[in-house]
N, C-alpha and C positions, 0 to 999 in steps of 0.2 A: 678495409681495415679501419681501425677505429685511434685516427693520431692524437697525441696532444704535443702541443708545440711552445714551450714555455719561453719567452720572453718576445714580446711585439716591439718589436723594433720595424723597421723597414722589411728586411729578411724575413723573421718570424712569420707579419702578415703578407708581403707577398706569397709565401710559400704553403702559409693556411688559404690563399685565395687559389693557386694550382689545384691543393689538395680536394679543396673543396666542389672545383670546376669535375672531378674525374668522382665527384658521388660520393668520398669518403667522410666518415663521419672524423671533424676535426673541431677542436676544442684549443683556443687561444688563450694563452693567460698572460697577460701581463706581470711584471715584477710586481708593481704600486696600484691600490685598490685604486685608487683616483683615475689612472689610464684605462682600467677596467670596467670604471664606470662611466666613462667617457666613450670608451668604443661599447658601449652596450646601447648606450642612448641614440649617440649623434652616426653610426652604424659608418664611421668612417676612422682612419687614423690620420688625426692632423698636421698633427704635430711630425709622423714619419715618413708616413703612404698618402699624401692629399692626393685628393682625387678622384680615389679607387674605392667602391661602396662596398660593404662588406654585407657578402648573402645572406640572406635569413636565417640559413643551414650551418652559416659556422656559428658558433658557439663563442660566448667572453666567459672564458672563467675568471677564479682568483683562487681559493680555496683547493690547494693541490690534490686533498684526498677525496673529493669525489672523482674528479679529473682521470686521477691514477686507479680508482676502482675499474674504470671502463677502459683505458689505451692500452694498446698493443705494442705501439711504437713512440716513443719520447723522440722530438728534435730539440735540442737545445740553442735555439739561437738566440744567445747570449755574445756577450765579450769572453775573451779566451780568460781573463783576469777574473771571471764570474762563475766559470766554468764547476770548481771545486765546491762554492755555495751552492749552486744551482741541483748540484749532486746530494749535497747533503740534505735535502731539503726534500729531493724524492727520498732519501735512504729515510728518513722519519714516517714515513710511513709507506715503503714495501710492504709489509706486511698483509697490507690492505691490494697492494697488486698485484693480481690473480693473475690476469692476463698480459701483463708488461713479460717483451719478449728481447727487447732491443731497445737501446737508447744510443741515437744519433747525433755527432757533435755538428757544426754548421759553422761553428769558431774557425777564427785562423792567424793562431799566435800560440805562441809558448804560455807556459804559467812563470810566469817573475819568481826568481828564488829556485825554484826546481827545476827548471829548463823543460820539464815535460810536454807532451805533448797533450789535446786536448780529448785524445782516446786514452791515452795511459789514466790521465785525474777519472776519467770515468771508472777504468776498472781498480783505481786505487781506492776508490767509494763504495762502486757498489760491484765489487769482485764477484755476484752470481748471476750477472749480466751480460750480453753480448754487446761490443763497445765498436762503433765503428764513426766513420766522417762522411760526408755530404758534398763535395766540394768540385771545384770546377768556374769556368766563366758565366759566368750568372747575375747580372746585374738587377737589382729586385725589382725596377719601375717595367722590365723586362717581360719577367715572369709573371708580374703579377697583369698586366694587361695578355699574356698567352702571345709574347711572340715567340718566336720558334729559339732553343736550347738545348744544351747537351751535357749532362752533367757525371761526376763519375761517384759511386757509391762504394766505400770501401771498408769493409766489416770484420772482426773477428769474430767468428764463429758457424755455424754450418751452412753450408750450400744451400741445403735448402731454405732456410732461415733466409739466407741473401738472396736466392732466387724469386721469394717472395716477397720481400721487399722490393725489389728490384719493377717485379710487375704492377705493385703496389702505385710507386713514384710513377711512374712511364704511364705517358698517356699523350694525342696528338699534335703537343706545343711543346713537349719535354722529354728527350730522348736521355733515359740512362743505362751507363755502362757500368760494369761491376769490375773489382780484383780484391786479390785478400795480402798487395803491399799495404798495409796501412801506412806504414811508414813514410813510402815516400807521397803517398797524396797527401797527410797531414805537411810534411817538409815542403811538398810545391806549393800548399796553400799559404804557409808562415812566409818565405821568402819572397814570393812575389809579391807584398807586400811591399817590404824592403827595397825590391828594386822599383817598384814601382813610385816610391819617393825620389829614388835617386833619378827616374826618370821625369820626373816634375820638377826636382832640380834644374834640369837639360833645358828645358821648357821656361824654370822661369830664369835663366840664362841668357836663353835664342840662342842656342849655337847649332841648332838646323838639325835635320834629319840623318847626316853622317853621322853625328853624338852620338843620338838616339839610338840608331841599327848596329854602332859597335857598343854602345852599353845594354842594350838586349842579348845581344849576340854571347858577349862575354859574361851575363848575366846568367843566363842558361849552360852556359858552361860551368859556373864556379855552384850552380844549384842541380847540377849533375854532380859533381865534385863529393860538394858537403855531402850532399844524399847519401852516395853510397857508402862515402865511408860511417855512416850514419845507422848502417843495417840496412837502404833503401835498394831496389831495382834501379838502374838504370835506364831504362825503354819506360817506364811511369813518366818519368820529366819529359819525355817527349810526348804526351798525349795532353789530357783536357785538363788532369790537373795541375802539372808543369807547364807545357808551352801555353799552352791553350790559355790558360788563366793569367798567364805572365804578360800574354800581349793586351788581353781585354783590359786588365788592368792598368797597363804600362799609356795603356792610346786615350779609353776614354774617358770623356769628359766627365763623367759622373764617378766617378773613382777619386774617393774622398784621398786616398796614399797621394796618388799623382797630385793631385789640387792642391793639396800640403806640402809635397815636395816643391811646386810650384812657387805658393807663395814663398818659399825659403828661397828659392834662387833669384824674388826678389829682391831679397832682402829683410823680407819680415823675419822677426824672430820667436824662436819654437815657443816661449814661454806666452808668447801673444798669439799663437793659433792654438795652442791649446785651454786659454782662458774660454769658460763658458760654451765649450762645442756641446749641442745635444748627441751627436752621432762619437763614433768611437774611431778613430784611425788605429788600425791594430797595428801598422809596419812599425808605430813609434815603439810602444813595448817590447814588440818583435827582434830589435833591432839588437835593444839592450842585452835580453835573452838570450839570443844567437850567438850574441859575440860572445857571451859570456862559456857556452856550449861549446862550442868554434877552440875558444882559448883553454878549455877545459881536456878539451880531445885532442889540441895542436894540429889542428887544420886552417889550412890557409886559403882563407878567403875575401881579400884586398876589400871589394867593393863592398861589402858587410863592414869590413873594418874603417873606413872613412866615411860611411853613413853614422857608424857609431860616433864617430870623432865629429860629425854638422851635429847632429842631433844631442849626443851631450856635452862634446864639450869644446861647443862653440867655435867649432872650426867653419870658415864661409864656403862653400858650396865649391866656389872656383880655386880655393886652396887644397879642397881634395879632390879636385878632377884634374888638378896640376900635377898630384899624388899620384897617380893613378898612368896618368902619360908619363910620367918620369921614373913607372918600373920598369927593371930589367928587363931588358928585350929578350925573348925565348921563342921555338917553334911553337903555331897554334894548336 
């Protein structure tokens, strides 16, 4: 297949180095001509992916409308906040894309203001399109050296369309599974996010690994909760893009949510870890979003709602996990 994968972040090129390893013709474009011509030259990304040389066979673009004359398939791996530019920006010249058949999100947040999700702003743009998400445990330093992965591909529109994609992605470092919940693998991807701050809270706390396995525990249960009333499956949050990505995120080290939750339950504060990050923490956004969705639908989701209360409005870490032990007591 012939991808293009608009935004080089970490993600983006990890996932143009998979794509690139299985023989697919793939085209990287950066947002800013300057990264563009930076990964054309020095044939590595510094500033995201150091390290990792990028093949001769991928491609730097910049210039969307050659790009989109030749792809089959769009990833968007963008910020979920980028997601609606990102859109409009192919919808300027469709016209020109003959063979564009699907465009895939790789986000994993709401849109601020609409609460939407990152497949809905797709079909709100470009409505003659097949709109689907990418998502799962995946950490990009991962993929992009080929250690072994499992990811879940979830699309709206035909079988066949996903069946080919599906063989497309898949290849011996990267096992993907398909469903057509969109819903709840965009929802497992937004939330765990979320909890995975609150679990860096935990962390930068030290209050041990009892915390942890009942704020997972119950974490998983309240993103079963939301989901469903949400329109989502239930049996989705227990696979690769619910549990599965909840824990990778929740444990490791490289999971910028957790390290930010972290430094909070040192005590640093949100306006000084969000000064000058080059990378994006989506749970922060996320957080807002949700609660905002949450309170919109009146559903009750406690450990959303006192992540929203640290992150805006100044509540210390150990005053909402005080919250939290001192709800009503009920059967599990």
């Amino acid at each position: 297949m012939n991808f293009a994968i608009l935004g080089a972040g970490a993600w983006g090129t990890a996932f143009a180095l998979h794509l690139s390893r299985l023989g697919h013709t793939v085209t990287l474009v950066p947002r800013r001509f300057e990264q563009a011509l930076a990964l054309s030259s020095v044939r590595e990304n510094v500033d995201y992916l150091p390290g990792m040389a990028l093949p001769p066979s991928l491609q730097i673009g910049h210039e969307l409308r050659p790009v989109l004359m030749e792809a089959e398939v769009v990833l968007l791996a963008c910020p979920s906040q980028a997601v609606r530019e990102t859109c409009g920006r192919i919808r300027e010249n469709l016209a020109l894309a003959a063979q564009l058949q699907l465009v895939v999100s790789l986000a994993k947040g709401l849109e601020a203001g609409t609460h939407l999700r990152p497949s809905e702003v797709i079909t709100a743009v470009l409505p003659g399109l097949a709109a689907g998400t990418l998502t799962g445990p995946s950490h990009a330093e991962e993929v992009a050296r080929g250690q072994p992965a499992a990811m879940v591909l979830a699309v709206r529109g035909t079988d066949e369309l996903l069946a080919a994609t599906q063989t497309a992605l898949s290849g011996p470092t990267l096992r993907i599974y398909t469903t057509n919940d969109v819903i709840g693998a965009e929802i497992g991807g937004c939330l765990k996010n979320v909890y995975a701050i609150a679990a860096g809270c935990c962390d930068g706390l030290r209050l041990g690994d009892n915390a942890r396995a009942a704020l997972l525990t119950r974490a998983l249960a309240e993103m079963v909760r939301v989901g469903v009333a949400l329109g989502a499956r239930a049996e989705t949050f227990y696979g690769l893009s619910g549990f599965g990505d909840l824990v990778a995120t929740c444990h490791g080290p490289w999971s910028r949510n957790r390290e930010f939750g972290q430094r909070l339950g040192e005590g640093r504060p949100v306006a000084e870890l969000l000064a000058g990050r080059k990378t994006v923490v989506e749970g922060y956004r996320t957080t807002e979003s949700f609660a905002g969705l949450c309170a919109e639908r009146g559903l009750d989701a406690p450990i959303l709602s006192e992540m929203r209360r640290v992150l805006y409005a100044g509540t210390p870490p150990a005053i909402a996990l005080a919250a939290l032990m001192g709800r009503e007591l009920k059967r599990e």
